[in-house]
C-alpha positions as CSV (number, residue, x, y, z in Angstrom):
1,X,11.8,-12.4,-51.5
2,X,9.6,-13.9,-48.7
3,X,12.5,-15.1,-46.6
4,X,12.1,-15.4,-42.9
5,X,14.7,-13.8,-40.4
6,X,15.6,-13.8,-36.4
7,X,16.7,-11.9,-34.0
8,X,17.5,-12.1,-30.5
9,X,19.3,-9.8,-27.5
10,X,20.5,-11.1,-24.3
11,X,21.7,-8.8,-21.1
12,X,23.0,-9.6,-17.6
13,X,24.2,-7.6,-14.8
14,X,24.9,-7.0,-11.3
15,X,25.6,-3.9,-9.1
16,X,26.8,-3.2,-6.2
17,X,28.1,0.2,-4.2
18,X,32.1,-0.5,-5.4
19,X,31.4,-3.7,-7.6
20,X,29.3,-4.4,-10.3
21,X,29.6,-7.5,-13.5
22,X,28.0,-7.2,-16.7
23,X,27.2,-9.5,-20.1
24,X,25.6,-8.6,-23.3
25,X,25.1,-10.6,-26.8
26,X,22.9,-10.2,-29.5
27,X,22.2,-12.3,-32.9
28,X,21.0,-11.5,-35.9
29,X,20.2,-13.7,-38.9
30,X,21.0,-13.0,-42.5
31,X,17.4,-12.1,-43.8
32,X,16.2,-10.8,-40.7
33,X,17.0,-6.5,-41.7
34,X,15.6,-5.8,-45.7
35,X,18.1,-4.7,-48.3
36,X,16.8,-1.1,-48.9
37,X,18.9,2.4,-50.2
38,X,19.5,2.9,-46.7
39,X,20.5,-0.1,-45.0
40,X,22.4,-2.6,-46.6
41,X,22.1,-6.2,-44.4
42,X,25.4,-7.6,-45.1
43,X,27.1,-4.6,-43.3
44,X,25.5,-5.3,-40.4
45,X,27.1,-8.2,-37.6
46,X,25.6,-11.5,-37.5
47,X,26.4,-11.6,-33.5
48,X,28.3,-9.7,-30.9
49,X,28.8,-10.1,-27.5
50,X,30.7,-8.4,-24.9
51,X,31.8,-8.6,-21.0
52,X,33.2,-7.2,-18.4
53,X,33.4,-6.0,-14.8
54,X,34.4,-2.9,-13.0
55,X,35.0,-2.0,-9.3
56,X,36.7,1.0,-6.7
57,X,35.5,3.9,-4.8
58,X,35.2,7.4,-4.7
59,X,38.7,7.6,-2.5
60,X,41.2,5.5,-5.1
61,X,39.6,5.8,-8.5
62,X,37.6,3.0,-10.5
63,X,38.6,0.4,-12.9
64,X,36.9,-1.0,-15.3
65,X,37.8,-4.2,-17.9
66,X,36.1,-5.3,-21.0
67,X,36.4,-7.7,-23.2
68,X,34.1,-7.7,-26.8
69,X,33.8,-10.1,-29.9
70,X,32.2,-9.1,-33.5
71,X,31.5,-11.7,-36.1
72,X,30.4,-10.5,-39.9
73,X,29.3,-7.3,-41.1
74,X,31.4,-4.3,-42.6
75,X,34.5,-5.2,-40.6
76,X,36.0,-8.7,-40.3
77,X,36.0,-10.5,-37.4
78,X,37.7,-8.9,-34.5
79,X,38.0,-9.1,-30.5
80,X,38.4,-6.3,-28.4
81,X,40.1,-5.2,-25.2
82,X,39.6,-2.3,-23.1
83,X,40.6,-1.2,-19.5
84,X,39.6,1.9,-18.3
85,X,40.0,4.2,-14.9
86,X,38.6,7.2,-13.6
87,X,39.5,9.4,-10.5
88,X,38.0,12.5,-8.8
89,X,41.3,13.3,-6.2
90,X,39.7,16.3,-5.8
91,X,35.4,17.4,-5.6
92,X,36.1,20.1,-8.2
93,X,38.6,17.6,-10.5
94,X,37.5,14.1,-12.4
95,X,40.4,12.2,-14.3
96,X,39.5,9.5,-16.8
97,X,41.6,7.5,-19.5
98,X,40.9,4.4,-21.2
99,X,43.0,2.2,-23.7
100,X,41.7,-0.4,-25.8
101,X,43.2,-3.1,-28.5
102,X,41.4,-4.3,-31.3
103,X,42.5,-7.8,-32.7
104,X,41.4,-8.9,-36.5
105,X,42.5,-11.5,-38.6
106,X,44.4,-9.4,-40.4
107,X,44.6,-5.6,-38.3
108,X,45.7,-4.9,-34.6
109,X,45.4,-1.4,-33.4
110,X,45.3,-0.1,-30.7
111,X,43.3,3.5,-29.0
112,X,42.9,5.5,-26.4
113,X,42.1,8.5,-24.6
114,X,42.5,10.6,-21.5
115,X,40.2,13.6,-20.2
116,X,40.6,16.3,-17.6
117,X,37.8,18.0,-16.4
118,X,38.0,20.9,-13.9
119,X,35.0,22.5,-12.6
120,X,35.5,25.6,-10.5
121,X,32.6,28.1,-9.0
122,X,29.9,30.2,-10.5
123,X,29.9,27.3,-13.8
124,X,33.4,28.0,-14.8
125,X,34.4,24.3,-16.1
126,X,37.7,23.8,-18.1
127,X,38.0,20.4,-20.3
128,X,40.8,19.0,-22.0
129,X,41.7,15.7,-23.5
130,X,44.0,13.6,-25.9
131,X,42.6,11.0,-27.8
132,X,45.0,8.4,-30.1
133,X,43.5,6.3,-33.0
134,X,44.5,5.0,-36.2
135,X,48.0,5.9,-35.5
136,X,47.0,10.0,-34.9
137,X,47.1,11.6,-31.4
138,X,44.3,14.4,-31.2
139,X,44.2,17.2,-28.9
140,X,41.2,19.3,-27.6
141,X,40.5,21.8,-24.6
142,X,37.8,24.1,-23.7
143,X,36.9,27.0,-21.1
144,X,33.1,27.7,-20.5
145,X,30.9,29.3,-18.0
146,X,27.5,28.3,-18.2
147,X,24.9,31.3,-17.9
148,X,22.8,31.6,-15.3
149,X,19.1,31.1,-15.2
150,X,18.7,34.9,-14.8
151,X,20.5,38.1,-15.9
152,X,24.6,37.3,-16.6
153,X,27.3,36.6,-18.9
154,X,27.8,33.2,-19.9
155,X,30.9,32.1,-22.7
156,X,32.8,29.4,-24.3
157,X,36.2,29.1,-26.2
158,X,37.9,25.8,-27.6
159,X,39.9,24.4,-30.2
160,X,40.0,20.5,-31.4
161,X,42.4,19.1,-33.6
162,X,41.1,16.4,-36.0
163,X,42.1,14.3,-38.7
164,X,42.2,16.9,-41.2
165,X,43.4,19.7,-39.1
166,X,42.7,22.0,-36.5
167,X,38.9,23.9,-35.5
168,X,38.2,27.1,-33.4
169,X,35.2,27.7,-31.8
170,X,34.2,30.7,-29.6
171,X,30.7,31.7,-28.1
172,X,29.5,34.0,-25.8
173,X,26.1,35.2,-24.2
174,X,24.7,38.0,-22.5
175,X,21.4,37.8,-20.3
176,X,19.4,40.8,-19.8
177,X,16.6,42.1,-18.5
178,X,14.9,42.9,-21.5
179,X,16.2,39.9,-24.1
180,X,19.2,37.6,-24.3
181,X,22.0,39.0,-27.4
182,X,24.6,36.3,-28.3
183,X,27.8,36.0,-30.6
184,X,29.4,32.7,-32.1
185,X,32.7,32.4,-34.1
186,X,33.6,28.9,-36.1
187,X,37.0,28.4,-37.6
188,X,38.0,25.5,-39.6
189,X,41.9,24.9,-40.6
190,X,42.5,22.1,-42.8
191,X,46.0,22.4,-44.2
192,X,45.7,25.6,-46.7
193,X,42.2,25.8,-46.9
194,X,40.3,27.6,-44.3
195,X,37.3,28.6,-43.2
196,X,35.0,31.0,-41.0
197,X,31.8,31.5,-39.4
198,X,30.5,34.3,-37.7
199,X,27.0,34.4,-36.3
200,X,25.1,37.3,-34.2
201,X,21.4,37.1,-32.5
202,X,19.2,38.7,-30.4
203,X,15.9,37.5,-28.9
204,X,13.5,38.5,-26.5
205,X,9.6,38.5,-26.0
206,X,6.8,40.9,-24.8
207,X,5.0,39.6,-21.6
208,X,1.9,40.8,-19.7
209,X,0.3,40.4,-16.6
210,X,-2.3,43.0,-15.1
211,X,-1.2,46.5,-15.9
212,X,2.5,45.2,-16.2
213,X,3.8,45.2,-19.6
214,X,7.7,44.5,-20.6
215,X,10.1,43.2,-22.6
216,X,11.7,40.5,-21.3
217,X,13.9,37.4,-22.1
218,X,12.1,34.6,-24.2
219,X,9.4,32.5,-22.5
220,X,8.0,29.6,-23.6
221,X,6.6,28.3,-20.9
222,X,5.1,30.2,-17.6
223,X,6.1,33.3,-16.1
224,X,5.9,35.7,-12.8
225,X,6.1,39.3,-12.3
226,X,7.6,40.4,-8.8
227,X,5.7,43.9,-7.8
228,X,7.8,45.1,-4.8
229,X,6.7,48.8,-5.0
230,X,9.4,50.8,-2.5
231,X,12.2,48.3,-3.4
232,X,13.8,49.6,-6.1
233,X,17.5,47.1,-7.0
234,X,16.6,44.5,-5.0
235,X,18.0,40.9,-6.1
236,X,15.0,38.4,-6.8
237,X,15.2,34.7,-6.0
238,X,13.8,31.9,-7.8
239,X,14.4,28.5,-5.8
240,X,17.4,30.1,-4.1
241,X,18.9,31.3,-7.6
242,X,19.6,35.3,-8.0
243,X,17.4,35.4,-11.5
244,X,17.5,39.8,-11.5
245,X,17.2,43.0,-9.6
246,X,14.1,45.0,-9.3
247,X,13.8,48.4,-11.7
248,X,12.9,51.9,-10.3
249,X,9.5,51.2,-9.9
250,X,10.6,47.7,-7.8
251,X,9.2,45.3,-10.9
252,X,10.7,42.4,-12.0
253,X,9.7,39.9,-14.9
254,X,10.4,35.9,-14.6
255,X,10.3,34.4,-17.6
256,X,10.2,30.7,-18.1
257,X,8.8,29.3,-15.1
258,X,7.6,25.3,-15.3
259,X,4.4,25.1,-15.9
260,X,2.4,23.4,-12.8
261,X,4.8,23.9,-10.4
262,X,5.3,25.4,-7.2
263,X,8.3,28.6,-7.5
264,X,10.0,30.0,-4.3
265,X,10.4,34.0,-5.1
266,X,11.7,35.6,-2.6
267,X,13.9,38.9,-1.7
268,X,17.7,39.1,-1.1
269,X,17.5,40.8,3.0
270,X,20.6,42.3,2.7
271,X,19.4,44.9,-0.5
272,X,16.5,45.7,1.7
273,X,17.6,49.3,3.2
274,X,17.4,49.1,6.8
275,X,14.8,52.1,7.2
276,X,12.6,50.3,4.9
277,X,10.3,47.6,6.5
278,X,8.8,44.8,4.7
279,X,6.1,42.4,5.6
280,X,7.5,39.3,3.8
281,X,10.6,38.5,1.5
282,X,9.7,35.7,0.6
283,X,6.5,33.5,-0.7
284,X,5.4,30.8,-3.0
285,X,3.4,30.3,-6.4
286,X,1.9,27.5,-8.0
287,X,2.1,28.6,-12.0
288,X,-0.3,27.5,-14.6
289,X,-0.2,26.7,-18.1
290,X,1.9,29.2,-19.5
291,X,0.6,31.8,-17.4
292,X,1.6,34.7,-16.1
293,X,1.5,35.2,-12.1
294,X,1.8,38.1,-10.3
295,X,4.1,38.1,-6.4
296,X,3.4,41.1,-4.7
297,X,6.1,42.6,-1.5
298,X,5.3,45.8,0.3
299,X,7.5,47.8,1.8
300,X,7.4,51.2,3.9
301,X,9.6,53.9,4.9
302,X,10.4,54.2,8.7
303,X,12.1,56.9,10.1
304,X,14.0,56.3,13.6
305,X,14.9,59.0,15.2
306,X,16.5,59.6,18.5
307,X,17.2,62.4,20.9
308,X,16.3,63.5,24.7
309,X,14.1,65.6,26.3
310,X,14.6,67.9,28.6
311,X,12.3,70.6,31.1
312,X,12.6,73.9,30.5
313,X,15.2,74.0,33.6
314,X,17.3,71.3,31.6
315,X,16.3,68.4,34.0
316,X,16.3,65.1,31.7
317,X,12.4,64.0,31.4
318,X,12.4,60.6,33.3
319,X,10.6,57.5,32.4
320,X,7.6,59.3,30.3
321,X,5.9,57.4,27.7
322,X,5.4,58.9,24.2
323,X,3.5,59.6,21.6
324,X,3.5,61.7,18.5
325,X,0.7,63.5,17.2
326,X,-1.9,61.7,19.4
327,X,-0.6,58.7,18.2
328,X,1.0,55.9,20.8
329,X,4.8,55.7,19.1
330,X,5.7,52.4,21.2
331,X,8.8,54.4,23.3
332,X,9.7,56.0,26.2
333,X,12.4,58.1,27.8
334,X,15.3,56.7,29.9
335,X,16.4,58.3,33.1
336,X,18.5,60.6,31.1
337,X,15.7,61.8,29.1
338,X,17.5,59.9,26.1
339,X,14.6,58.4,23.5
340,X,14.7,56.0,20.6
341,X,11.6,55.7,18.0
342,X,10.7,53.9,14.7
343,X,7.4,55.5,13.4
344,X,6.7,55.6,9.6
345,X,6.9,59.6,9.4
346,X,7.1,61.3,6.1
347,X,9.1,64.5,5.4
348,X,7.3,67.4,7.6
349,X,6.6,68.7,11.3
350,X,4.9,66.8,14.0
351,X,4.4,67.2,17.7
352,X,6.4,64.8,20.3
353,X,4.1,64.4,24.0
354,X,5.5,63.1,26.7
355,X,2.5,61.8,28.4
356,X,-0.1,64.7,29.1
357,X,2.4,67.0,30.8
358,X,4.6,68.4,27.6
359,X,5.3,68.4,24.5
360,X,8.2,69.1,21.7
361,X,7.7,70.0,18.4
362,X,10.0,67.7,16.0
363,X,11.3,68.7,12.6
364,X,11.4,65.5,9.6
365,X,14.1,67.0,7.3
366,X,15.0,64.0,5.0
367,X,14.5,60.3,4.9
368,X,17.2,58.9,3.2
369,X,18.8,58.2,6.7
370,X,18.4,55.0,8.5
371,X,18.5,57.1,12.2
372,X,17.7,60.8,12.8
373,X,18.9,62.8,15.2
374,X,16.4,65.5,16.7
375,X,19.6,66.4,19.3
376,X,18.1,67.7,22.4
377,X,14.1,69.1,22.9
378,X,12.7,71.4,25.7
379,X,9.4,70.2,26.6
380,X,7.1,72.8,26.9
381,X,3.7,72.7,29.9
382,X,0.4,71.8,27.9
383,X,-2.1,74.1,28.6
């Protein structure tokens, strides 16, 4: 109709470490919002303001008070009055509750809740709180573990009363390798009448980066392949968090790396089998725009073995360096003729010198031991 509104929003406040004050009002004049089919002005407050302060620490808890006012709109005018308090006795624990009073010209009531929150390791958090308003006290709890950014289980289960009756609600999730399968359940109880929900996916994507191809878990973003040939279960690291284990062939797939952004990978040391030596565990990538990178580890087999060496008269072969088929193999024997040596030595037989006085032939049986013993060798002259 050509009529001319206002508005106007006013906000103060001041913070400190275990103190802090704040103020809020804002104003609003009758022709200043359209009538339309979706807002309807004279629901809406003319003014309201509010205030209030709150202080404590970490140790006792804080408190915090509030006082409100509302003028026009949907409900008549009313003040309201809050306190509330929260606590964390315990790093793992947080307590809140809050209690409020709402004062009409022709309604007082009054609300309130309080919430538990326990958060224990590995993302297993339990919740539960009871909440009280227009003369009803609701209940809630839940139990979830959040999944992890990699392969594992992640699940959640709660029920929540509410004004009509009661509502079940269970999930759960299952990170893989090659996809990511989950399961939901919704139950709703009101009085007779029920109802239920049941609801089943799968999803997954096809990624590819050189000559590796796989199915992995959806990406939308970047993504790495680990290529760790000899390294076959290994756990992967991405910024410090296990995201899967290498296959057979020592592969792994990364899926949803940040685009533009540097990515720690590394190896977990302790899946590393002690005969196998690698020359890095760990390294770093900058990713592209949703592109795929490839992080390449090495490792190789080494075979120590141990055993002594002897003359043909049995007399311990003292302080002779030694070397195995020509090559230098970084040992020597002790004044018992006792000798220690790492050397990268497939499955076969190889000659042991000691110096260029004698040698020992040596037998390589197997390799899936992280020292083998030769037992005791007679070096023989070289002619």
């Amino acid at each position: 109709d050509g009529s001319q509104g206002s508005a106007a929003l006013a906000q103060y406040s001041y913070e400190t470490q275990d103190f802090n004050v704040y103020a809020s009002g804002q104003q609003q004049s009758e022709h200043y919002i359209e009538s339309s089919d979706w807002v309807d002005p004279e629901l809406i407050p003319r003014w309201s303001a509010s205030t209030g302060f709150s202080f404590g620490d970490s140790r006792s808890g804080s408190w915090n008070f509030e006082v409100a006012r509302q003028v026009g709109g949907a409900e008549a005018t009313y003040n309201r009055y809050r306190v509330g308090y929260s606590l964390s006795p315990l790093r793992q624990l947080s307590i809140s509750a809050s209690i409020s009073r709402k004062v009409g010209k022709t309604s007082d009531a009054w609300s309130g809740y309080v919430n538990l929150a326990w958060y224990f390791d590995h993302g297993l958090n339990f919740n539960t709180s009871s909440q009280y308003e227009n003369e009803q006290l609701l209940n809630s709890a839940s139990l979830s573990n959040t999944p992890p950014n990699g392969e594992g289980w992640g699940y959640s289960a709660g029920v929540n009363q509410t004004e009509y009756g009661v509502d079940y609600n269970g999930w759960v999730q299952n990170k893989m390798r090659y996809g990511v399968a989950d399961l939901s359940y919704y139950r709703s109880q009101n009085g007779d009448s029920s109802s239920n929900n049941w609801r089943a996916g799968y999803a997954g994507s096809l990624a590819f980066a050189g000559e590796h191809v796989a199915a992995t878990r959806p990406n939308s973003q970047s993504f790495a392949v680990v290529e760790a040939p000899g390294l076959p279960d290994v756990s992967v690291y991405q910024n410090g968090e296990v995201i899967g284990k290498t296959n057979a062939d020592g592969e792994l797939f990364i899926p949803n790396l940040s685009s533009y952004g540097y990515q720690q990978i590394s190896l977990n040391q302790a899946d590393v089998p002690m005969n196998v030596l690698s020359e890095k565990l760990n390294d770093e990538i900058l990713s592209g725009n949703n592109d795929g990178r490839i992080v390449r580890f090495s490792g190789r087999q080494i075979t120590a073995i141990s055993g002594k060496l002897v003359l043909p008269d049995q007399t311990p072969l003292r302080n002779r360096t030694l070397s195995v088929d020509g090559h230098a193999a970084g040992g020597a024997t002790t004044l018992e003729g006792d000798f220690y040596l790492e050397e990268d030595l497939a499955v076969g037989r190889y000659t042991l010198r000691a110096g260029d006085d004698c040698s020992a032939d040596v037998t390589i049986s197997q390799q899936n031991e992280v020292v083998l013993d030769v037992g005791t060798l007679t070096c023989q002259e070289i002619k």
